[in-house]
N, CA, C and O atoms as CSV, one atom per row, in Angstrom:
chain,resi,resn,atom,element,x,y,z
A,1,UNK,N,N,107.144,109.886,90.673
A,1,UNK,CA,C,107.347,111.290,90.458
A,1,UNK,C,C,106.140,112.054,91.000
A,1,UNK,O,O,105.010,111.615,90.784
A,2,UNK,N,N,106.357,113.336,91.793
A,2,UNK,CA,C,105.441,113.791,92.028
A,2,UNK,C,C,104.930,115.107,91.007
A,2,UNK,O,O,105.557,116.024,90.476
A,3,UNK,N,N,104.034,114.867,91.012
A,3,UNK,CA,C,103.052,116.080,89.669
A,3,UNK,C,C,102.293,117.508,89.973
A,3,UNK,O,O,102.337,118.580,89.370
A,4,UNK,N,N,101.497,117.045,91.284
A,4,UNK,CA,C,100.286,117.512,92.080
A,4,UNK,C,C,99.960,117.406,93.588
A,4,UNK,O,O,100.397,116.437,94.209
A,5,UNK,N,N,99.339,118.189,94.108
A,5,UNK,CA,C,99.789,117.562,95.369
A,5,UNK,C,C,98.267,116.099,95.381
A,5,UNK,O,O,97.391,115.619,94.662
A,6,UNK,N,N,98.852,115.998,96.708
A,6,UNK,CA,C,98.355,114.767,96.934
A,6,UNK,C,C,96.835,114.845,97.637
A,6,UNK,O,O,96.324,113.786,98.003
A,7,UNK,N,N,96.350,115.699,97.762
A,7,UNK,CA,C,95.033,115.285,98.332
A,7,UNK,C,C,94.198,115.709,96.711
A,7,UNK,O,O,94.404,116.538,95.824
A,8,UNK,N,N,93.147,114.570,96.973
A,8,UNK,CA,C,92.882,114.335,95.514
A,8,UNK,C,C,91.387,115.500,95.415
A,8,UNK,O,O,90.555,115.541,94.509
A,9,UNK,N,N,91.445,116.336,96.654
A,9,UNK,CA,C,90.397,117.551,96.249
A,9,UNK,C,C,91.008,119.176,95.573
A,9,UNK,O,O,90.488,120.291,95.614
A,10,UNK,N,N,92.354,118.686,94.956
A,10,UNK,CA,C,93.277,119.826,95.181
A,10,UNK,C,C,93.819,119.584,93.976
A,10,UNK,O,O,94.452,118.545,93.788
A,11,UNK,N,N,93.612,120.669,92.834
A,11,UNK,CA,C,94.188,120.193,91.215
A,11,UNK,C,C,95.754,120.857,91.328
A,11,UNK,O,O,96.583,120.657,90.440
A,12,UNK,N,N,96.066,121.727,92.621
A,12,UNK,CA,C,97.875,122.564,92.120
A,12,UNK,C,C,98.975,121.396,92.157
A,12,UNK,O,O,99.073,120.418,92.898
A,13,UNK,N,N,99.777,121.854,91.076
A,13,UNK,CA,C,100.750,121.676,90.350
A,13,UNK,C,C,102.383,121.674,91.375
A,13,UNK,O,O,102.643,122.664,92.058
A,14,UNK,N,N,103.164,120.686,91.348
A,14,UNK,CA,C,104.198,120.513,91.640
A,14,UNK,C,C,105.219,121.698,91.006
A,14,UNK,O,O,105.361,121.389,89.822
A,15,UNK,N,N,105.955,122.866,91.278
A,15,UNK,CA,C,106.449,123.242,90.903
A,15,UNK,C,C,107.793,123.255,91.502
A,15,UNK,O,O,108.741,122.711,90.936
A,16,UNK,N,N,107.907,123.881,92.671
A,16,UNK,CA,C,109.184,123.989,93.555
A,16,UNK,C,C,109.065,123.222,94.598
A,16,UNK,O,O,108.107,122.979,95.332
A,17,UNK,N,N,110.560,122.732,94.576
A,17,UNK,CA,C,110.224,121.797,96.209
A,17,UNK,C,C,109.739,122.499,97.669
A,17,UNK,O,O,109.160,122.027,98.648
A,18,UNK,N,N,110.318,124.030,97.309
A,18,UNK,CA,C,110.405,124.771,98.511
A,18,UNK,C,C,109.014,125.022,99.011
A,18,UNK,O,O,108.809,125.383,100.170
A,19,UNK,N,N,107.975,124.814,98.058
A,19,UNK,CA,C,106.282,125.133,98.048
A,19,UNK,C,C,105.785,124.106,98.590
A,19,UNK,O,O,105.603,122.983,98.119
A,20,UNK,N,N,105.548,124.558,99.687
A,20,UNK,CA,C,104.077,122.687,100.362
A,20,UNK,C,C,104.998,121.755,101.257
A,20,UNK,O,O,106.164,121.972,101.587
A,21,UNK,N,N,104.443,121.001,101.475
A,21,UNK,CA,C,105.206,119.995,101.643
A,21,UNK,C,C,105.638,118.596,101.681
A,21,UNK,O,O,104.708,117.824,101.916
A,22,UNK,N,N,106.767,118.056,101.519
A,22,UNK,CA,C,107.096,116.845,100.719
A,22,UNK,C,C,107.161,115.728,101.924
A,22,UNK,O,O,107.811,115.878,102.959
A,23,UNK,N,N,106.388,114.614,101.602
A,23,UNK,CA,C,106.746,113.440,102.701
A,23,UNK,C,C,107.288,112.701,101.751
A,23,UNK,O,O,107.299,112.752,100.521
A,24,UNK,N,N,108.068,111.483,103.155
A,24,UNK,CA,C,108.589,110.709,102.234
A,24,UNK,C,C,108.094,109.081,103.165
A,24,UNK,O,O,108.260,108.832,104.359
A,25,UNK,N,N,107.467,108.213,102.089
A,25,UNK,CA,C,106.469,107.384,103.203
A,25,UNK,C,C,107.161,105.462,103.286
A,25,UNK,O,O,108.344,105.589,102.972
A,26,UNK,N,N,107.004,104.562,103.446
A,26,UNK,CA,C,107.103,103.674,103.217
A,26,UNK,C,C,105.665,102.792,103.145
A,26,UNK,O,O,104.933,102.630,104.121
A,27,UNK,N,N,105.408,102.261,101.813
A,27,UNK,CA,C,104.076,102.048,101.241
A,27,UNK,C,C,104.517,100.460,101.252
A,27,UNK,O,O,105.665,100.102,100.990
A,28,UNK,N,N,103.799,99.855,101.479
A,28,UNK,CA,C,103.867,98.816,100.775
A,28,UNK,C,C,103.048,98.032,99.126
A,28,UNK,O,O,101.901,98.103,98.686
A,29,UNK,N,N,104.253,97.364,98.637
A,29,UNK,CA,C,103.889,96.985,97.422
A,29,UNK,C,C,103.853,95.224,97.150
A,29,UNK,O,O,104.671,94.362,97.471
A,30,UNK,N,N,102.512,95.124,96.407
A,30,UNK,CA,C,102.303,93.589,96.734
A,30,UNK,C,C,101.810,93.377,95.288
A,30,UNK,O,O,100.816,93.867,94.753
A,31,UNK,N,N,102.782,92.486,94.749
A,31,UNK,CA,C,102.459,91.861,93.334
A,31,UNK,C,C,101.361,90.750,93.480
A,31,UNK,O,O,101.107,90.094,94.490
A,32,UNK,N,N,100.666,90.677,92.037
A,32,UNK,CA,C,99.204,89.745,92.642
A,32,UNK,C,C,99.179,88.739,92.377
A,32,UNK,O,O,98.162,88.046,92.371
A,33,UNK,N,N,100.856,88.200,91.936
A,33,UNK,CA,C,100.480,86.473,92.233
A,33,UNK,C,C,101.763,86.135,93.151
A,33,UNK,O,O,102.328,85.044,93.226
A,34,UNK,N,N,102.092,87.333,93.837
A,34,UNK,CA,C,102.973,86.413,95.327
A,34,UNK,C,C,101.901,86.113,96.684
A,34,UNK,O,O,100.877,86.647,97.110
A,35,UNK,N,N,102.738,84.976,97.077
A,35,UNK,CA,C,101.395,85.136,98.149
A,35,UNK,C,C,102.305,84.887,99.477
A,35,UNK,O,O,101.871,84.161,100.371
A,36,UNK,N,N,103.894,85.665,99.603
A,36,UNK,CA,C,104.624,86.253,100.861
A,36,UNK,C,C,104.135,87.490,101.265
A,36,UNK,O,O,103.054,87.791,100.758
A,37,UNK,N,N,104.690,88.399,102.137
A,37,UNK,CA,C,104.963,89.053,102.584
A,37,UNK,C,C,105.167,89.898,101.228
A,37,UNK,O,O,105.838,89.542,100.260
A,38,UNK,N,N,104.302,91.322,101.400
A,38,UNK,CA,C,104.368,92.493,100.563
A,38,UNK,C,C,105.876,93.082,100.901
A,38,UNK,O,O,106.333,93.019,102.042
A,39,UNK,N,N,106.650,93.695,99.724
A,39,UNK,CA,C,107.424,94.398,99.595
A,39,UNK,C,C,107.815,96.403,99.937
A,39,UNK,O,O,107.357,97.402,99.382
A,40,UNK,N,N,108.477,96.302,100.677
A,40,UNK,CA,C,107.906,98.145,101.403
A,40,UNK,C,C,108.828,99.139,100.220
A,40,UNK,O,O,110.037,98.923,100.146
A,41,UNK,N,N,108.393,99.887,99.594
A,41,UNK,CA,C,108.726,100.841,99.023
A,41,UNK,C,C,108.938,102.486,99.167
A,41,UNK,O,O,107.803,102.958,99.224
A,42,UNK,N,N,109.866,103.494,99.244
A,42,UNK,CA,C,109.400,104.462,99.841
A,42,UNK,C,C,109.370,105.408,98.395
A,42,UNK,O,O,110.139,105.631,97.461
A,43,UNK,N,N,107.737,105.889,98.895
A,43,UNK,CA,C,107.257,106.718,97.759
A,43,UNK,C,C,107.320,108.300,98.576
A,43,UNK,O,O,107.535,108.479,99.775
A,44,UNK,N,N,107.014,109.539,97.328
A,44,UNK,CA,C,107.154,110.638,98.087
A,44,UNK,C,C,105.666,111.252,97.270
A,44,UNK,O,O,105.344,111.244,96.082
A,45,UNK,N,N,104.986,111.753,98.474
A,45,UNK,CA,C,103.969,112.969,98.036
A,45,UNK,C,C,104.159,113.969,98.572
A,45,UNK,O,O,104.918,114.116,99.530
A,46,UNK,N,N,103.167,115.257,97.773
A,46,UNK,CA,C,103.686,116.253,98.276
A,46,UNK,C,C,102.277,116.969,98.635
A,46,UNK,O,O,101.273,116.470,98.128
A,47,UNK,N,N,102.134,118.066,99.443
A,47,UNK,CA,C,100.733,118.891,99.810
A,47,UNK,C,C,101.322,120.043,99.193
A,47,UNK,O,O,102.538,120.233,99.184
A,48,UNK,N,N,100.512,120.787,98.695
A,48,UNK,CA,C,100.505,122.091,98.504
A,48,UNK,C,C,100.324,122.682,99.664
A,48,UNK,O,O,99.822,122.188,100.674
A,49,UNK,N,N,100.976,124.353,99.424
A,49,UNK,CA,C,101.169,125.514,100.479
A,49,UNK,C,C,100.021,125.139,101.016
A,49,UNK,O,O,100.202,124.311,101.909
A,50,UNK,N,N,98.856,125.427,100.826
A,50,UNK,CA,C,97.219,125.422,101.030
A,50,UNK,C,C,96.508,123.963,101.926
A,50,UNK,O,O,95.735,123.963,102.884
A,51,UNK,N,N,97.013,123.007,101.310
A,51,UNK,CA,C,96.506,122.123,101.768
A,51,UNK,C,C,97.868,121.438,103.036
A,51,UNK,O,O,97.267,120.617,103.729
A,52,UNK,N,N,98.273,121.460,103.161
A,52,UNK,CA,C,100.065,120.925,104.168
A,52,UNK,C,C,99.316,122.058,105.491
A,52,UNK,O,O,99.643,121.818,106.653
A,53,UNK,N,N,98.408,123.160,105.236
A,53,UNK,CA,C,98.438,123.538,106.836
A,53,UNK,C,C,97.159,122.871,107.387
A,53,UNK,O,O,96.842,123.062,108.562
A,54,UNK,N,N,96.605,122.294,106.781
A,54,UNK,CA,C,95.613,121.489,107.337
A,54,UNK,C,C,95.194,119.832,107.326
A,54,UNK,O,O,94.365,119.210,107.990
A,55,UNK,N,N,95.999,119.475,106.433
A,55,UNK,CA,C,96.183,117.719,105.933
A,55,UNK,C,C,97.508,117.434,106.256
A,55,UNK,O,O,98.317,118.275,106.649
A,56,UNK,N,N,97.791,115.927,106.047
A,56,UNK,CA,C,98.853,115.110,106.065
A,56,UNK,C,C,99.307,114.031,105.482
A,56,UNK,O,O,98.671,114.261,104.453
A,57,UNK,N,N,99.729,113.270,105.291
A,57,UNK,CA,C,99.957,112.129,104.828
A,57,UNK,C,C,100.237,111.320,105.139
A,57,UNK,O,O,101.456,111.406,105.286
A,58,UNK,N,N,99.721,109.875,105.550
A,58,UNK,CA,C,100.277,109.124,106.540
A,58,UNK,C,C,100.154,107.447,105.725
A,58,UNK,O,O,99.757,107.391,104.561
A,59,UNK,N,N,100.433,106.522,106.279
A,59,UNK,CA,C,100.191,105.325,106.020
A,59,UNK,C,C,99.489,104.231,106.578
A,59,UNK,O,O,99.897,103.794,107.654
A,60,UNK,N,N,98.473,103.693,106.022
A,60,UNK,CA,C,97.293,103.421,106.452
A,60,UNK,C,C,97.525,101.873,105.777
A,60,UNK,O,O,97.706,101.683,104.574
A,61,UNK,N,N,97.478,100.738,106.890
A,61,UNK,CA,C,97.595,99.672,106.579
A,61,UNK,C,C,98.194,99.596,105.001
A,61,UNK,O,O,97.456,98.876,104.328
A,62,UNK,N,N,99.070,100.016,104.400
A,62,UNK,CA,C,100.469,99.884,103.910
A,62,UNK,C,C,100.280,100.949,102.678
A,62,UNK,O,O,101.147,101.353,101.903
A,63,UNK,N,N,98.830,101.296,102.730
A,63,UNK,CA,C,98.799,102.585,101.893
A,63,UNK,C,C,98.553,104.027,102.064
A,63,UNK,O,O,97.601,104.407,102.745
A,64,UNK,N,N,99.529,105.031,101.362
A,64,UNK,CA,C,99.154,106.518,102.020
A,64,UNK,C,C,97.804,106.974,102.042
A,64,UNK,O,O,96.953,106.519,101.278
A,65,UNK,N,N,97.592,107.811,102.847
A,65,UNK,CA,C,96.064,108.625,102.965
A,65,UNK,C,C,96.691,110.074,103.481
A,65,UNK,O,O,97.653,110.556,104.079
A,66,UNK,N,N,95.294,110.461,102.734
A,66,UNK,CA,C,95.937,112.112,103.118
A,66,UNK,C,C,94.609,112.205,103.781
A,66,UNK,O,O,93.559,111.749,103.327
A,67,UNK,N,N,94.794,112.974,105.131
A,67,UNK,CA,C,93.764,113.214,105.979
A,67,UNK,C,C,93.878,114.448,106.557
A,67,UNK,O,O,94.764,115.163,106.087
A,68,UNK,N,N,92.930,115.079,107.840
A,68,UNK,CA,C,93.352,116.130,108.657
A,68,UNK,C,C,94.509,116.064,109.565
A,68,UNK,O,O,94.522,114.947,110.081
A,69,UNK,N,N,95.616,116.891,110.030
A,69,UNK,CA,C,96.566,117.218,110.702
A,69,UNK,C,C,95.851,117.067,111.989
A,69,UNK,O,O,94.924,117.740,112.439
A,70,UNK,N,N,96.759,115.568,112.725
A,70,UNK,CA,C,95.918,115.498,114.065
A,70,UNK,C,C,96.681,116.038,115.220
A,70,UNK,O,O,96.563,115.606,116.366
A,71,UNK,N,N,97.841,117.458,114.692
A,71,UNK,CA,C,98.224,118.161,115.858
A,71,UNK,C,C,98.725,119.415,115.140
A,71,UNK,O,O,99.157,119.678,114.018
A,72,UNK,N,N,98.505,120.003,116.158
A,72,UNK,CA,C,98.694,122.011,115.666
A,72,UNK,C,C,100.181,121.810,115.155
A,72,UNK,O,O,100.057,121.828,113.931
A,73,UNK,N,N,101.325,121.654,115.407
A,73,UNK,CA,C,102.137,121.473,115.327
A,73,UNK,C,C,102.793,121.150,113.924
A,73,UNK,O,O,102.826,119.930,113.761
A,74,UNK,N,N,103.276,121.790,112.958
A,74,UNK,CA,C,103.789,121.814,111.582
A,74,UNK,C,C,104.330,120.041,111.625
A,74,UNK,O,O,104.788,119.545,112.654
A,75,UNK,N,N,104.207,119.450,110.637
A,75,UNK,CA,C,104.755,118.024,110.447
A,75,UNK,C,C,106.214,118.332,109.945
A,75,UNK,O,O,106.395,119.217,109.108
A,76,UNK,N,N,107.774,117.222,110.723
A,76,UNK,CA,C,108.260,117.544,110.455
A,76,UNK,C,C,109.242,117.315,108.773
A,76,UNK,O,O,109.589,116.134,108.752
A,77,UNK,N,N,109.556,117.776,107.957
A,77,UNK,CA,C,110.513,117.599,106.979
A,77,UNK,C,C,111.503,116.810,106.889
A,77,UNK,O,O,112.648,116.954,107.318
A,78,UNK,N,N,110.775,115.489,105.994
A,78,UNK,CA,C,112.064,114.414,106.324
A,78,UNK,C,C,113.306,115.198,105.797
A,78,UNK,O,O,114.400,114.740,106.124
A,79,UNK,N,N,113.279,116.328,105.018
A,79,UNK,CA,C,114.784,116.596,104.645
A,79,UNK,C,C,115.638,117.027,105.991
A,79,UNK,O,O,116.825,116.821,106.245
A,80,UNK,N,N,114.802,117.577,106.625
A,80,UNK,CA,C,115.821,118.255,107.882
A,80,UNK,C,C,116.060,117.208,108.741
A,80,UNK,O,O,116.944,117.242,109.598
A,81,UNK,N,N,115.050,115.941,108.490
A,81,UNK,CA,C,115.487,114.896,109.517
A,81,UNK,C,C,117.037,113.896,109.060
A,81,UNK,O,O,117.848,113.273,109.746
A,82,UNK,N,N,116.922,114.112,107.781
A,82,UNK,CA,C,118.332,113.404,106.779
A,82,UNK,C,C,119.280,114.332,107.669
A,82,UNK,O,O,120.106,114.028,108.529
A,83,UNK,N,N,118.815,115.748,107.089
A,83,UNK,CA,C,120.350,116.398,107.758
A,83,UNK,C,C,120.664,116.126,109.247
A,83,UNK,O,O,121.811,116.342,109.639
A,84,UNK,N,N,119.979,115.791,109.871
A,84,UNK,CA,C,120.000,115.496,111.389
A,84,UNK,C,C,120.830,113.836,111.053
A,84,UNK,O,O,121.893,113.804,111.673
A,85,UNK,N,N,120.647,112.880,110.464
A,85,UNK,CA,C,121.381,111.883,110.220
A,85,UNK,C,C,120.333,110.926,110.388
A,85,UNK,O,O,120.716,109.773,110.193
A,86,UNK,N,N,118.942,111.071,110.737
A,86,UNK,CA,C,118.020,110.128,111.134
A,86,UNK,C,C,117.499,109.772,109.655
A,86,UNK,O,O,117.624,110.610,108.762
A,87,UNK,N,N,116.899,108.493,109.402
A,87,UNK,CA,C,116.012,108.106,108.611
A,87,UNK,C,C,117.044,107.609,107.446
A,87,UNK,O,O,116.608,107.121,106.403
C-alpha cells in the first residue's frame, strides 16, 4: 500500500491518485532460506506533485531507488500504458 511518497527526503501524504505520480515496478523478492532464483513482484510507489518533476523511480539490481529524472521528458504513466494494452 502506498502511504507517502517515495523519496525518503519527502514526509507528503498519499491522498489522491490524480496527485504525483504512481509507478508500477517489478522488485524482486528473495526469502532467506531459498537459495534459487529470487521471486519478481510488482510493487507500486508513488512521488509527490513536488518531487515526480525532478526524481524517479527505477529498479536497481532488483530493488527500487528513487533518484534524479535522467531526461526532461515527463515519465510515462503505467496507467495510460494499460489503456494502450501494453504491460
Amino acid at each position: 500500500m502506498v502511504s507517502k511518497c517515495a523519496n525518503p527526503a519527502c514526509s507528503a501524504s498519499f491522498r489522491y491518485l490524480h496527485a504525483g505520480r504512481l509507478f508500477e515496478l517489478e522488485t524482486d523478492v528473495r526469502h532467506p532460506d531459498a537459495l534459487d532464483s529470487p521471486l519478481q513482484t510488482i510493487e507500486y510507489f508513488w512521488l509527490c506533485e513536488d518531487c515526480a518533476r525532478t526524481l524517479e523511480v527505477v529498479v536497481y539490481r532488483g530493488k527500487a531507488l528513487v533518484r534524479p529524472r535522467t531526461s526532461d521528458a515527463p515519465p510515462e504513466d503505467f496507467r495510460k500504458r494499460r489503456a494502450r494494452g501494453a504491460g
